[in-house]
C-alpha positions as CSV (number, residue, x, y, z in Angstrom):
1,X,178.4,63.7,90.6
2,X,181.4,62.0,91.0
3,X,182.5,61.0,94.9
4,X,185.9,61.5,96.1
5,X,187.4,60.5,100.0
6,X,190.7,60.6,101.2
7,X,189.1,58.6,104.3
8,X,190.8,55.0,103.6
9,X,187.7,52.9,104.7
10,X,185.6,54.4,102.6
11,X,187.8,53.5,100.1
12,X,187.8,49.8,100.9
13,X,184.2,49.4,101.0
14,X,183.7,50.7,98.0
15,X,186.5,48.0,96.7
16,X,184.6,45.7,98.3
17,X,181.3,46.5,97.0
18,X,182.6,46.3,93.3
19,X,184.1,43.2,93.7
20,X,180.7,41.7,94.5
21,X,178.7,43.3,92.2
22,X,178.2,41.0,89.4
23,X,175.7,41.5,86.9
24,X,173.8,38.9,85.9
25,X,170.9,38.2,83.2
26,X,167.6,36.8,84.5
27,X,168.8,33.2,83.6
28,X,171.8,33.5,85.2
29,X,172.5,32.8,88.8
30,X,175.7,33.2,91.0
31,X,175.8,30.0,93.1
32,X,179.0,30.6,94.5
33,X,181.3,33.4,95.3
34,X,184.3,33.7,97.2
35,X,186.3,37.2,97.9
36,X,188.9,38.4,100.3
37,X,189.8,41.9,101.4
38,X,192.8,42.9,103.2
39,X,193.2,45.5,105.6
40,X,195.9,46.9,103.6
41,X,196.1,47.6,100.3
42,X,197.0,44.2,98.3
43,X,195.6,40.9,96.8
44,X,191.5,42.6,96.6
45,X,189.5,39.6,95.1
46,X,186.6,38.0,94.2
47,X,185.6,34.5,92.6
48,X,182.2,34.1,91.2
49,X,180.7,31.0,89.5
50,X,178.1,31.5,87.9
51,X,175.0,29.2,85.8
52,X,173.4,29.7,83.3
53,X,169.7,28.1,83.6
54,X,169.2,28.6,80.0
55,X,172.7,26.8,78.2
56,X,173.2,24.8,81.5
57,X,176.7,26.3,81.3
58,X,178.7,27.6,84.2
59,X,181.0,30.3,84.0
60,X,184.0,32.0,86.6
61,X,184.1,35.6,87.0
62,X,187.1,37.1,88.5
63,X,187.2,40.5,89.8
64,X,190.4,42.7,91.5
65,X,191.3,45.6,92.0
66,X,194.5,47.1,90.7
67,X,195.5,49.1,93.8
68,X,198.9,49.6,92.6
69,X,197.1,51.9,89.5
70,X,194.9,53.7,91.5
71,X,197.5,54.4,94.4
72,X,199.8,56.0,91.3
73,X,196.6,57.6,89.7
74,X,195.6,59.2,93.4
75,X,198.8,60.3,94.3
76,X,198.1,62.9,96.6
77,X,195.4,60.2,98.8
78,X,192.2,61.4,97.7
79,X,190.5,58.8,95.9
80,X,187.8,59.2,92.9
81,X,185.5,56.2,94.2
82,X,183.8,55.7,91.5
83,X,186.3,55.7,88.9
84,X,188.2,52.6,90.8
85,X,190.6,50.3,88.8
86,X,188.9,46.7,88.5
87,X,190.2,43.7,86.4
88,X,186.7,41.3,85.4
89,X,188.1,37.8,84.2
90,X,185.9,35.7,82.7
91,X,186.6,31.9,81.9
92,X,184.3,29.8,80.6
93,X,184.2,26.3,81.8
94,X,184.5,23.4,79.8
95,X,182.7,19.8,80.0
96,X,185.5,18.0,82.2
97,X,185.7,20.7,84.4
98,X,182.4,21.1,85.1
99,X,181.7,17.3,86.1
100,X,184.1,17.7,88.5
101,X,182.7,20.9,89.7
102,X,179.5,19.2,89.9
103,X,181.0,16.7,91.8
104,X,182.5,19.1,94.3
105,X,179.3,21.3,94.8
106,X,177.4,17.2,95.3
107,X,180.7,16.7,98.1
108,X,179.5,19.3,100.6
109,X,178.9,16.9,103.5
110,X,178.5,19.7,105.6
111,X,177.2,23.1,106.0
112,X,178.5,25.0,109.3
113,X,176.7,27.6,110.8
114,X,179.9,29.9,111.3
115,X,183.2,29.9,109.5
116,X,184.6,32.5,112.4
117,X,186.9,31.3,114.7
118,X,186.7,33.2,118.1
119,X,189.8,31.3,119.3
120,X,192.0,34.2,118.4
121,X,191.6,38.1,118.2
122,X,192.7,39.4,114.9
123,X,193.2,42.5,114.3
124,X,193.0,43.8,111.0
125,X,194.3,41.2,108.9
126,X,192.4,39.9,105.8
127,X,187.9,39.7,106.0
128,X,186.6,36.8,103.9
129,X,183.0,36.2,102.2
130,X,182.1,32.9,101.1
131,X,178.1,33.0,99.4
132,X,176.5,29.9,98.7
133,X,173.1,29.4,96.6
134,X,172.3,25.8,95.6
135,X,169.0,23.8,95.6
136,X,169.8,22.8,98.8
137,X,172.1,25.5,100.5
138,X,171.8,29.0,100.5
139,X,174.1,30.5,103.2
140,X,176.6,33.4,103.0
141,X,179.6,33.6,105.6
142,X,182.3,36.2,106.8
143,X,185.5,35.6,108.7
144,X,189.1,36.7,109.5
145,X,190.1,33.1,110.9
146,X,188.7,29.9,109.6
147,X,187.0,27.3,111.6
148,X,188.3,24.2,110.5
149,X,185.0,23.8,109.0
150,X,186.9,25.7,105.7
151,X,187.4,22.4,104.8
152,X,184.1,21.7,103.4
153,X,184.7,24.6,101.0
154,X,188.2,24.9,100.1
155,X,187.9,21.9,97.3
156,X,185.8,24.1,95.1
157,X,187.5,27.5,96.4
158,X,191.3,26.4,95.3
159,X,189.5,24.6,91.8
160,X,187.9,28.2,91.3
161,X,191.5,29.8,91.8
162,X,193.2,27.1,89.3
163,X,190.6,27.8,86.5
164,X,191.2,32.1,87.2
């Protein structure tokens, strides 16, 4: 049976939860993921790289939601949550580009225990993931506003973006 809401939040989290489902075989292994969900309706993501233990390969799977689609298809603001528009984009990466992602993933001189600033209050605004499973890290983070500690991170999170 088939579940529809006209309750907003509902909506999101199911958004959310698709964007992060990846599935994987049993020699692959999502090392990191990255994925951002505004409050409002816009810019749904998710980054994923993947490895494959068997080829040794890495891969980038890239997941949003087409909000714009399923606003026109559920006109009336119920929405069929499990029927949701989501784009999958996978790229393969190539030899140079993965010595340098190994390179960036070897660069992580630091591993904070929050990314959360609690300088500010935001409200609403735009909730972050960042997952991280290496050989010798395995944390996962949430955040509105960044600690400063982002920095650690972005290098692979804006060469993730570039490859997408």
């Amino acid at each position: 049976m088939e579940r529809f809401s006209n309750n907003y939040p509902a909506l999101r989290n199911q958004v959310k939860v698709e964007l992060s489902h990846i599935d994987l075989t049993e020699s692959e292994q999502c090392i990191f993921r990255y994925s951002a969900s505004p409050w409002f309706a816009n810019d749904h993501f998710s980054i994923a790289l993947i490895h494959n233990d068997l080829t040794n390969a890495y891969q980038i799977i890239e997941k949003t939601w087409d909000n714009e689609y399923d606003f026109k298809r559920f006109s009336t603001g119920v929405y069929n949550l499990d029927r949701l528009c989501i784009h999958t984009n996978i790229v393969k990466i190539d030899n140079e580009q993965e010595k340098e992602l190994q390179k960036l993933i070897q660069n992580i001189s630091f591993v904070p225990e929050t990314l959360e600033s609690t300088d500010y209050i935001m409200l609403d605004g735009i909730e972050y993931e960042l997952i991280i499973k290496t050989l010798s890290i395995d944390k996962k983070y949430e955040w509105k506003l960044p600690t400063e500690d982002i920095k650690y991170f972005k290098p692979i999170i804006d060469f993730m973006k570039a490859i997408c």
